[in-house]
C-alpha positions as CSV (number, residue, x, y, z in Angstrom):
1,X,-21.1,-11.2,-16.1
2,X,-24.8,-11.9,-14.0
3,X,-23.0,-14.4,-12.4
4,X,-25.7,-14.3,-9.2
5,X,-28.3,-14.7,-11.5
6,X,-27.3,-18.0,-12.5
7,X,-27.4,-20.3,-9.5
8,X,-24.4,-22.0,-8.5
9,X,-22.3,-20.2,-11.6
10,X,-20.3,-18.9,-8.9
11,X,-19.1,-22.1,-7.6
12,X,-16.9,-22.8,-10.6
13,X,-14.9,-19.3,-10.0
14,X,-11.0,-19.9,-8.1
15,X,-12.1,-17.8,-5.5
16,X,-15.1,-18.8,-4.3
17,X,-13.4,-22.6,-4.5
18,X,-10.9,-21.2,-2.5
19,X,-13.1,-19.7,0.2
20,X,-15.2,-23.1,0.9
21,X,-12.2,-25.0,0.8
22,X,-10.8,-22.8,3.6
23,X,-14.2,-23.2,5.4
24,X,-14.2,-27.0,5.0
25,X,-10.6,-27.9,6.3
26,X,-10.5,-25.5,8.8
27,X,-8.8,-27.9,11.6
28,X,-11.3,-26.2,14.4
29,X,-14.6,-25.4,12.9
30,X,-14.2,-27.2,9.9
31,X,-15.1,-30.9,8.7
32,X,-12.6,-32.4,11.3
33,X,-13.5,-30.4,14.0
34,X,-17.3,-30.4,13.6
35,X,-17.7,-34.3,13.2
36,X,-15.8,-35.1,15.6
37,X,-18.1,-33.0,17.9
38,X,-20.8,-34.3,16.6
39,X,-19.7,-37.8,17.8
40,X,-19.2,-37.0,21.0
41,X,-22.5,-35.6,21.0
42,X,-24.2,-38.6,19.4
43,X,-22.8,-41.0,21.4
44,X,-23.8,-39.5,24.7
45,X,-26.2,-36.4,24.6
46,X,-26.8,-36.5,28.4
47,X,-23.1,-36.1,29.6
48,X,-22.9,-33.0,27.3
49,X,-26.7,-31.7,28.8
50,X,-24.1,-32.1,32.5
51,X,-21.3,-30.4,30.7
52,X,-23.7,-27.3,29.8
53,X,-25.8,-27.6,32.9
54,X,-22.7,-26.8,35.1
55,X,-21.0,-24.6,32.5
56,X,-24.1,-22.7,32.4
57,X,-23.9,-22.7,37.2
58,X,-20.1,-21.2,36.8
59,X,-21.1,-18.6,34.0
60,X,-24.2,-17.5,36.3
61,X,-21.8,-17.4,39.4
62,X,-19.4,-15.1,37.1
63,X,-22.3,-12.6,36.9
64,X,-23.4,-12.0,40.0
65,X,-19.8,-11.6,40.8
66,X,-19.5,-8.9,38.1
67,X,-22.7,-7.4,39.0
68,X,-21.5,-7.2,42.7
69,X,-18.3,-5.3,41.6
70,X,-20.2,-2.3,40.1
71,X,-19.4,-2.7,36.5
72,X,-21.2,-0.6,34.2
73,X,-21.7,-2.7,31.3
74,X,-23.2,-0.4,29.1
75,X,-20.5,1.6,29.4
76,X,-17.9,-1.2,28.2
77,X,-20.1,-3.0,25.5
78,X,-17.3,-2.2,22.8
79,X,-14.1,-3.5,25.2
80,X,-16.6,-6.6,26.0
81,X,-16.9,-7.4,22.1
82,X,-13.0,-6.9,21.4
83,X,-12.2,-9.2,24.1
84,X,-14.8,-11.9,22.9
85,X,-13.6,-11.9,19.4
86,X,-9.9,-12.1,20.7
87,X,-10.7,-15.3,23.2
88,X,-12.6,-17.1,20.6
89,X,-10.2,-19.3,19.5
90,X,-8.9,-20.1,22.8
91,X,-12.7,-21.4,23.4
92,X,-12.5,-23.2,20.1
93,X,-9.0,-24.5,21.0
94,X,-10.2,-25.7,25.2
95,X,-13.3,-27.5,23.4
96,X,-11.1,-29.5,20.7
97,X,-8.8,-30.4,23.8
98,X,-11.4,-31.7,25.8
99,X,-13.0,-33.5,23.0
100,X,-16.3,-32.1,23.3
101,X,-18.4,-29.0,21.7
102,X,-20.1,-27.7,24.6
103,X,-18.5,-24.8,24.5
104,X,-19.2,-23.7,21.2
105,X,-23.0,-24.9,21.4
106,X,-23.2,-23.4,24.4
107,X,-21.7,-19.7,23.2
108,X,-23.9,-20.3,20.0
109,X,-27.6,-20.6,22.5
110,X,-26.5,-17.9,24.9
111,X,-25.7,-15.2,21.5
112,X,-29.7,-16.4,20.4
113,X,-31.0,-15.9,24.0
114,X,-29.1,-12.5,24.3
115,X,-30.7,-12.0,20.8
116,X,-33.8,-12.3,21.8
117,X,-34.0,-10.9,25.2
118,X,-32.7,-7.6,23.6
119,X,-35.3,-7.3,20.9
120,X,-37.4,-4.8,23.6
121,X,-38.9,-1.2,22.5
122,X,-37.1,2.0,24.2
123,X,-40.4,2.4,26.4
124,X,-39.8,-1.2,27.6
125,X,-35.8,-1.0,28.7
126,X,-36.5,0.8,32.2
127,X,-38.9,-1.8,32.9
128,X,-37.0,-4.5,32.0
129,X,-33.3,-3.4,33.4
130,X,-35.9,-2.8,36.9
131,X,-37.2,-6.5,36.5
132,X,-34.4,-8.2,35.6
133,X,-32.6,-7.0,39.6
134,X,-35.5,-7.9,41.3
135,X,-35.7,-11.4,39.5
136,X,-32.1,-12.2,39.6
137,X,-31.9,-13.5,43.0
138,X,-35.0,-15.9,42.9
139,X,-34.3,-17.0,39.0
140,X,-30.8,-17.2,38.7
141,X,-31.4,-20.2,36.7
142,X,-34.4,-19.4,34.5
143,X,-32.5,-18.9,31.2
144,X,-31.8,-23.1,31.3
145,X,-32.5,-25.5,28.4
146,X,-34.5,-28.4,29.3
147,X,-32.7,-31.4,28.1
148,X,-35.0,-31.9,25.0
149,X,-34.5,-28.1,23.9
150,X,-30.7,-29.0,24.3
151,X,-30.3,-32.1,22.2
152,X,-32.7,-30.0,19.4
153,X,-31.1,-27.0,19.1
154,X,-27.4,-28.8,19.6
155,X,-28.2,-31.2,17.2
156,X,-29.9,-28.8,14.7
157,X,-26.4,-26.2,14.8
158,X,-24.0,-29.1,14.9
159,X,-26.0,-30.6,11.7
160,X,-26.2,-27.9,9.7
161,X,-22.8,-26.9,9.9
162,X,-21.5,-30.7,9.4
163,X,-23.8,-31.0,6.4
164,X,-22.2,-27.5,5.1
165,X,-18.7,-28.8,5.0
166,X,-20.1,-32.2,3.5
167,X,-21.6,-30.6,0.9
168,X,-18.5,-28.1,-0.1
169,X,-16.3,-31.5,0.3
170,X,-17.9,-33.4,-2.3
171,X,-18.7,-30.9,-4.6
172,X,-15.4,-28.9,-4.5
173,X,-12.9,-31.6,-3.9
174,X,-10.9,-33.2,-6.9
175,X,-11.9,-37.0,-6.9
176,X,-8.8,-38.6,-6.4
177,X,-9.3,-37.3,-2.7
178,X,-13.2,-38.1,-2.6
179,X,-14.1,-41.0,-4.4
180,X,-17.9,-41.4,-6.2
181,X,-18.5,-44.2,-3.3
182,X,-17.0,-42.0,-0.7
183,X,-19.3,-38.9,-2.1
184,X,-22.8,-41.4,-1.9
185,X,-21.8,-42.4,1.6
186,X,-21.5,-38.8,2.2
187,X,-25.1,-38.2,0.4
188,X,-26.5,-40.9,2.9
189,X,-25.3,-39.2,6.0
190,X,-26.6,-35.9,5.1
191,X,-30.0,-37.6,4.4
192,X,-29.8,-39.2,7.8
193,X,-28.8,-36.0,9.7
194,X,-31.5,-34.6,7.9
195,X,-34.0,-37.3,9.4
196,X,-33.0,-37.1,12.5
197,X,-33.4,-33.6,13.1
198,X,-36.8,-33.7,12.1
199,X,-38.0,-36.2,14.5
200,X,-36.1,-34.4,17.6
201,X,-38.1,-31.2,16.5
202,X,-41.3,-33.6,17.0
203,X,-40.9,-35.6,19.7
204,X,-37.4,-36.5,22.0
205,X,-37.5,-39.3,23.1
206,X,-36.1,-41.7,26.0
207,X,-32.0,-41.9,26.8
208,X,-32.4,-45.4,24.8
209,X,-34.0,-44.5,21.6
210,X,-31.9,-41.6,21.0
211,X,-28.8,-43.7,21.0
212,X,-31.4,-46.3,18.8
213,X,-31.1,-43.1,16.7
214,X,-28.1,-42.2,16.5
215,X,-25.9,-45.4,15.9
216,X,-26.2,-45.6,12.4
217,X,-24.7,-41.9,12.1
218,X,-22.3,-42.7,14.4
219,X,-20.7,-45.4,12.3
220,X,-20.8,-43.6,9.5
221,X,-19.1,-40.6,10.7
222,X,-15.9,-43.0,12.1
223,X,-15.9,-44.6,9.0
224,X,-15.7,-41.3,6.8
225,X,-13.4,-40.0,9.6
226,X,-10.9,-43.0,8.6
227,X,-11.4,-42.3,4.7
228,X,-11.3,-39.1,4.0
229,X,-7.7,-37.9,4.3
230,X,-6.6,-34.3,2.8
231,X,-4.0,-31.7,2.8
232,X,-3.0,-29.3,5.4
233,X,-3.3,-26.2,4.3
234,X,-1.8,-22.5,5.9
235,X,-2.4,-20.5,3.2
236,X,-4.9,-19.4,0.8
237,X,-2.9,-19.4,-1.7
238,X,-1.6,-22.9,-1.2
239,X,-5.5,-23.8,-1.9
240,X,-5.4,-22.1,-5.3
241,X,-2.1,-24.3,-6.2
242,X,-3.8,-27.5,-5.2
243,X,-7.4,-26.5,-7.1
244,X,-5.2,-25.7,-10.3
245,X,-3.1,-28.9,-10.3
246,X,-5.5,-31.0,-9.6
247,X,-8.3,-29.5,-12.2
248,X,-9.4,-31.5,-14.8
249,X,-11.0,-28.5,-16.9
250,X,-10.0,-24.8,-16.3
251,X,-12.4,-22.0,-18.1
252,X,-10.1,-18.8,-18.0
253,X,-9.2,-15.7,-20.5
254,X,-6.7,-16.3,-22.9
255,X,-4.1,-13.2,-21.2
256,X,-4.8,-14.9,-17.4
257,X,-4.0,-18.4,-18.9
258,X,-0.3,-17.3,-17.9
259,X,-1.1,-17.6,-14.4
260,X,-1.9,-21.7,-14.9
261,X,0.4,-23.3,-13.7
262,X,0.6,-27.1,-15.6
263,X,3.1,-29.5,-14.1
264,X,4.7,-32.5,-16.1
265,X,2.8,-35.0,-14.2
266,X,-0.1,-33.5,-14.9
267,X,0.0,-31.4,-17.9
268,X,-3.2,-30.5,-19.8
269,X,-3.3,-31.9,-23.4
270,X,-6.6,-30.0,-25.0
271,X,-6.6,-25.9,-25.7
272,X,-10.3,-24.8,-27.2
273,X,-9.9,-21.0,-28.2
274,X,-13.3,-19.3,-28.2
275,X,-13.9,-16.2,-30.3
276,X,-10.4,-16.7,-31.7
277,X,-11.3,-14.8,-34.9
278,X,-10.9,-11.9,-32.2
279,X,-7.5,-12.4,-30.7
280,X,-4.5,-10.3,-31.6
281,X,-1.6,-12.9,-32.7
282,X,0.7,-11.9,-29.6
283,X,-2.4,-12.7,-27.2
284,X,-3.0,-15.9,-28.8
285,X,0.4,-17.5,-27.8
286,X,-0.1,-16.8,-24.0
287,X,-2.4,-20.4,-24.0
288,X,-0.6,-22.0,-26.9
289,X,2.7,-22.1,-24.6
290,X,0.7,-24.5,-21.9
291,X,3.1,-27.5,-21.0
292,X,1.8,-30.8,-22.4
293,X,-0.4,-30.1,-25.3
294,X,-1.7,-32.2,-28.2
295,X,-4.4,-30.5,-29.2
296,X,-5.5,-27.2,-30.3
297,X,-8.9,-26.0,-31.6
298,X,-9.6,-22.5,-32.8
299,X,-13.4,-21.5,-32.5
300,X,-14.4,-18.1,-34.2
301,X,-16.3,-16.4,-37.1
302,X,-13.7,-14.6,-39.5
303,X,-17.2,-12.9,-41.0
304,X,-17.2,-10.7,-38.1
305,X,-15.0,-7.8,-36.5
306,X,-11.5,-8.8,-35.5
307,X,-9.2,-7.5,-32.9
308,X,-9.0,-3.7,-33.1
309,X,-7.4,-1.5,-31.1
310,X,-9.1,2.7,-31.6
311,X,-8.3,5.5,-29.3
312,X,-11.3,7.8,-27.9
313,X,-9.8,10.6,-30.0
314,X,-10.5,8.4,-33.0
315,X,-14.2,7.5,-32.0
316,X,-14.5,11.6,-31.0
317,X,-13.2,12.9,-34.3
318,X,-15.0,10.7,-36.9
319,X,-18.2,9.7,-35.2
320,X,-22.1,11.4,-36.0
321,X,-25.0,11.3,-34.5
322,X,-28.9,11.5,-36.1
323,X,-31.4,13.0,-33.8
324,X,-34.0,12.2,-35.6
325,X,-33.6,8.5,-35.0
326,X,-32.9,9.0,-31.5
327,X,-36.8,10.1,-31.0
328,X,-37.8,7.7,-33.3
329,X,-36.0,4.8,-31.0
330,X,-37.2,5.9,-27.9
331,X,-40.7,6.2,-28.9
332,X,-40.4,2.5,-29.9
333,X,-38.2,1.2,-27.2
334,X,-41.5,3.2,-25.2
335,X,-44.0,1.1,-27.5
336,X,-42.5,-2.0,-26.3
337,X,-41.8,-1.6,-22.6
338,X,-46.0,-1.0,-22.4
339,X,-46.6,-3.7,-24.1
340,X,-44.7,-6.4,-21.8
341,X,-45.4,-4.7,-18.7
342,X,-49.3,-5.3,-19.4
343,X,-48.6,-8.8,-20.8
344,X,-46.5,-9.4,-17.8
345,X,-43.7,-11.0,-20.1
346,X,-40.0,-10.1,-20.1
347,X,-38.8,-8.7,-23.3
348,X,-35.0,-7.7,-23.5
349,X,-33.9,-5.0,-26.0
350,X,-30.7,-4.0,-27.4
351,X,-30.0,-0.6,-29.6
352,X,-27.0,-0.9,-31.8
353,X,-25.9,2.2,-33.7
354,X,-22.0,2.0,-35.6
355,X,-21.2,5.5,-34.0
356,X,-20.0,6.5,-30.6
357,X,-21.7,10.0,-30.4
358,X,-25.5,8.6,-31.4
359,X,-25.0,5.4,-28.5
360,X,-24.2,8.5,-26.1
361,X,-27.3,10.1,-27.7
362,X,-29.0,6.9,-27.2
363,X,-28.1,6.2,-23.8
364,X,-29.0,9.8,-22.8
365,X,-32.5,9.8,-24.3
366,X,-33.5,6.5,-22.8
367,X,-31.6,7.2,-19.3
368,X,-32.7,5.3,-16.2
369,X,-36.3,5.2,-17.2
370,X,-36.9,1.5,-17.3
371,X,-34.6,0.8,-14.4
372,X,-36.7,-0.7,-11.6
373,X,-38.7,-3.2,-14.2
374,X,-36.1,-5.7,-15.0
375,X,-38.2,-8.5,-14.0
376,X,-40.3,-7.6,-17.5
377,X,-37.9,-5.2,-19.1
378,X,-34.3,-4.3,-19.8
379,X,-32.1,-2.3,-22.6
380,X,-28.8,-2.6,-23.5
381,X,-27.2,0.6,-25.7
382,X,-23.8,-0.4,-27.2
383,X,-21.9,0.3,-30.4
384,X,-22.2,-2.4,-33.0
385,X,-18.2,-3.3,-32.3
386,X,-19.0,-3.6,-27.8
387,X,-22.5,-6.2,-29.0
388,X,-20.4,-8.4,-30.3
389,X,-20.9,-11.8,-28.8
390,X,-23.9,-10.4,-27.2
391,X,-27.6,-10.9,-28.3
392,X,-30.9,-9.8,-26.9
393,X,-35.0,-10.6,-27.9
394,X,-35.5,-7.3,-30.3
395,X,-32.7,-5.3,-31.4
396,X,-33.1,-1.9,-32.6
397,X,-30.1,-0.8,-35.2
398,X,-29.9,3.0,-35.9
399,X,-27.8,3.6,-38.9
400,X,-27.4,7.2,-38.6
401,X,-26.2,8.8,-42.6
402,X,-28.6,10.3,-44.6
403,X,-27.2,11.4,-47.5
404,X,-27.5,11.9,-51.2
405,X,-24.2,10.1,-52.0
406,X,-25.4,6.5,-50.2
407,X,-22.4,7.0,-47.9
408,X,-23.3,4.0,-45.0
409,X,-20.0,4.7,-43.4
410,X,-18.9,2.0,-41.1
411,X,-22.0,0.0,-41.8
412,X,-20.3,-0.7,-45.3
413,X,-17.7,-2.9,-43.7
414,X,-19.3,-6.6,-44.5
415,X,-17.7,-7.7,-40.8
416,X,-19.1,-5.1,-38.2
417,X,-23.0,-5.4,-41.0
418,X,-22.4,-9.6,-39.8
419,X,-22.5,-8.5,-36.3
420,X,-25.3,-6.3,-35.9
421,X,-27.5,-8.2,-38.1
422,X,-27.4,-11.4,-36.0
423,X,-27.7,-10.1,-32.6
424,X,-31.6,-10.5,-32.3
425,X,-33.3,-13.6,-30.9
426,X,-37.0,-13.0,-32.1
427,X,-36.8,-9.5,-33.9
428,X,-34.6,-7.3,-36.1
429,X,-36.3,-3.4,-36.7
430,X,-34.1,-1.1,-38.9
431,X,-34.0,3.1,-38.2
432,X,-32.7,4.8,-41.8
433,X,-32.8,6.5,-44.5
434,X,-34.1,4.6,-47.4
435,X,-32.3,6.5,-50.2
436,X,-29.3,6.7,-48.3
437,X,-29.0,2.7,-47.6
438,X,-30.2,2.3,-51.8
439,X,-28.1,4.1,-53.2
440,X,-25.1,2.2,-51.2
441,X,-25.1,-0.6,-53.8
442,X,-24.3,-2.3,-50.4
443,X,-26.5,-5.4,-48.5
444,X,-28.4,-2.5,-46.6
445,X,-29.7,-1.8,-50.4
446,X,-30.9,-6.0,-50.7
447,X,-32.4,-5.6,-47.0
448,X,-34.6,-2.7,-47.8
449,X,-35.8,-4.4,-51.3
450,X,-36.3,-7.9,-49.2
451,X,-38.0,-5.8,-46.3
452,X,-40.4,-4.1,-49.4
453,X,-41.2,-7.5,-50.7
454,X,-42.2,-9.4,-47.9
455,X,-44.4,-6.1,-46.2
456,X,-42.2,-5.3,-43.6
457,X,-40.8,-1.6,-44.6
458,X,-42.6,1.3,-43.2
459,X,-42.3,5.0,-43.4
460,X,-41.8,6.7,-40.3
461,X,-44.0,9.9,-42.0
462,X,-47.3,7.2,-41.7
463,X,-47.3,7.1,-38.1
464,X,-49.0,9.8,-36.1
465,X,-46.6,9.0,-33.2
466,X,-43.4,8.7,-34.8
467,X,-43.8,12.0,-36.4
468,X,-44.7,13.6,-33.2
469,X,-41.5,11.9,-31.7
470,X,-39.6,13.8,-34.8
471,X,-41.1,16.9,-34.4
472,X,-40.6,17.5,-30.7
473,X,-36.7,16.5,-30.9
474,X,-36.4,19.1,-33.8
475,X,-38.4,21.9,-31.4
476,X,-36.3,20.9,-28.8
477,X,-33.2,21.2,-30.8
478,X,-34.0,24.4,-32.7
479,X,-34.2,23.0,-36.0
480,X,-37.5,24.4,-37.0
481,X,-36.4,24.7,-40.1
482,X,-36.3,21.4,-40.9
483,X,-40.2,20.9,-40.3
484,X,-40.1,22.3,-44.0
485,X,-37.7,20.9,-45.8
486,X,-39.4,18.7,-48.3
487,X,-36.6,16.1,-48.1
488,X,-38.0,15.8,-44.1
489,X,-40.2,12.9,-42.8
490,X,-42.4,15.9,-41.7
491,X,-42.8,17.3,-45.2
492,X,-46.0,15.1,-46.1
493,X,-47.9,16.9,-43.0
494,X,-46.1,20.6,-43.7
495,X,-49.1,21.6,-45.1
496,X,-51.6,21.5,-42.0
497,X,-48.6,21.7,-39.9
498,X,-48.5,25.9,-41.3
């Protein structure tokens, strides 16, 4: 499945549900831990500027002191990441305690400045490192935030990741935890927080109207702080029990339907089967033993292919290939990617063929020559059977036997003709022999008739660059031969050919 090309597909998936619930109840950086820092930051953003200010004194005095000792920290960069990634959550845990997040904001703005301040050339490092001793003395403080940088940039990281775990709450979390009421007030706040940042990045104003500002978040925080009560979770997989008994819908394989587990008080009372015409009978009983159901419906098309299970050895022994209609598809799969590249317009095309060996013959032909133009072309070689449930905007079928017996082969069964006749969105084009699908006494006779009558049957011997198509794969096959036999496409041009 193209499951990033479709956005917000992926949200519906266990796992990803799974991972943004984890995110969003995290009790440190998640929703608790973030609004409650964000309160403490709304309510008085000059007590947390003092908090950083002489945070930022006692981290500058820690330098110097290192620098004095003679550390080379070049030399320890690797033992200085291990230890910051192991005293992280102490930090986390130290600004929970003290019921404020200048810690975190503070570690967030000194990563940025470090990010920036090392985004210098090779030529520019001595110069820099040189610079950087001389200054250190007489601008020990230089790296400060004024206040209005501080309240931006705080707000803006503190927003952001509060609106994150709003968003993932409401969307992700089974209403009887989040009511539709509790979910607008939740809307609101985001659009506030959204408001607000985009005046600070304008103008900041006075000690007064910033709390002017920031009451009605404020209020709105406590009150969703009060509301919104959920689970304490450990593990992950305690998450995937609480999304599965509480889902109101579940999408899932018929086989993986085992792993649902449906309790009695909340057991699910409506199965819908899809493609059940293709289920083996054992496989079909996995879903039809949920707990607590009342209703069943079976969706599926007994007109085409059923469950089948065929070893390689099978598909090896009795499958064919045509060569001939392997030039004859690439030069029109050829035709049709220059003709949506210069109209600019995506075309997707599918080549169906009832054998094994002439998909592999197929597939090798066409190769990785259109990869790189997706964005206005793509084509898709399967076997009639692997299309199935699959369609495309032209399909190309290649239907291999040419014989005098009309002898179809696998394209005689009525099920696997259903399915590669109705895989085409806008167009349907036909490679065979026309004596051979005749004489079949089979539907591929009434589709070449109906094809005759309404003008859309052509001979592959009329077209200049079909035939050239033919006669190169024969040349490059070593069938020259062939190029004479009067029962060849070739035969009508023999003649000038000599």
């Amino acid at each position: 499945m193209k499951i990033d090309e479709c956005e917000g597909l992926s949200d519906i998936f266990l796992n990803s549900r799974v991972q943004i619930h984890a995110a969003c109840l995290a009790p440190l950086s998640g929703w608790k831990g973030s609004s409650e820092w964000m309160i403490r930051f709304l309510e008085d953003p000059e007590e947390q500027y003092r908090l950083y200010l002489k945070e930022k004194v006692i981290t500058d005095e820690g330098d110097d002191e290192k620098d004095d000792s003679g550390i080379d920290d070049d030399d320890d960069d690797d033992n200085f990441q291990t230890e910051k990634e192991k005293s992280s959550d102490s930090h986390m845990n130290r600004a929970l305690k003290a019921k404020n997040w200048k810690t975190t904001i503070v570690s967030t703005l000194k990563d940025e400045k470090k990010g920036r301040n090392y985004k210098v050339t090779n030529e520019d490092e001595t110069k820099q490192s040189s610079k950087q001793e001389t200054d250190k003395k007489n601008c020990k403080h230089g790296e400060l935030l004024t206040f209005e940088e501080f309240v931006t940039n705080g707000f803006d990281f503190l927003g952001n990741h509060l609106i994150s775990c709003m968003e993932g709450l409401y969307t992700h979390m089974p209403t009887a935890f989040i009511s539709v009421e509790v979910a607008k007030e939740m809307v609101a706040l985001i659009g506030s927080l959204k408001c607000i940042s985009k005046s600070l990045k304008q103008r900041v104003g006075s000690k007064a109207v910033l709390k002017e500002a920031f009451r009605f978040p404020c209020s709105k925080l406590r009150y969703l702080q009060e509301t919104l009560q959920f689970p304490d979770f450990k593990e992950d997989h305690q998450i995937r029990r609480f999304c599965l008994l509480h889902a109101c819908l579940m999408l899932c394989t018929a086989s993986s339907s085992i792993n649902v587990d449906t309790q009695v008080s909340n057991p699910l009372k409506f199965l819908v089967v899809d493609e059940a015409a293709q289920l083996k009978e054992c496989e079909s009983i996995i879903p039809l033993q949920l707990n607590g159901l009342r209703h069943v419906i079976l969706v599926g098309d007994e007109r085409q292919l059923p469950a089948m299970v065929q070893s390689k050895e099978f598909d090896q022994s009795h499958s064919m290939k045509n060569v001939m209609e392997v030039a004859l598809v690439g030069k029109v799969v050829a035709s049709l990617f220059k003709q949506a590249v210069a109209r600019k317009q995506m075309v997707s095309v599918g080549c169906i063929s009832p054998y094994k060996a002439q998909v592999n013959a197929l597939q090798e032909k066409i190769g990785t020559k259109y990869t790189g133009y997706e964005r206005y072309f793509t084509v898709n070689v399967r076997s009639v059977d692997g299309f199935q449930g699959s369609e495309e905007d032209v399909i190309i079928i290649s239907t291999v036997r040419c014989n005098s017996k009309g002898s179809v082969g696998f394209l005689s069964n009525h099920q696997r003709t259903n399915v590669a006749l109705t895989r085409a969105r806008y167009c349907l084009w036909i490679l065979g022999n026309e004596s051979t699908l005749v004489n079949s006494g089979t539907i591929w006779k009434h589709l070449v008739v109906d094809a005759k009558i309404r003008g859309c049957f052509y001979n592959a011997s009329e077209d200049r660059n079909l035939v050239q198509a033919a006669r190169s794969a024969l040349v490059e096959l070593g069938q020259l031969d062939r190029l004479f036999n009067t029962d060849s496409l070739l035969s009508n041009e023999a003649k000038w050919q000599v």
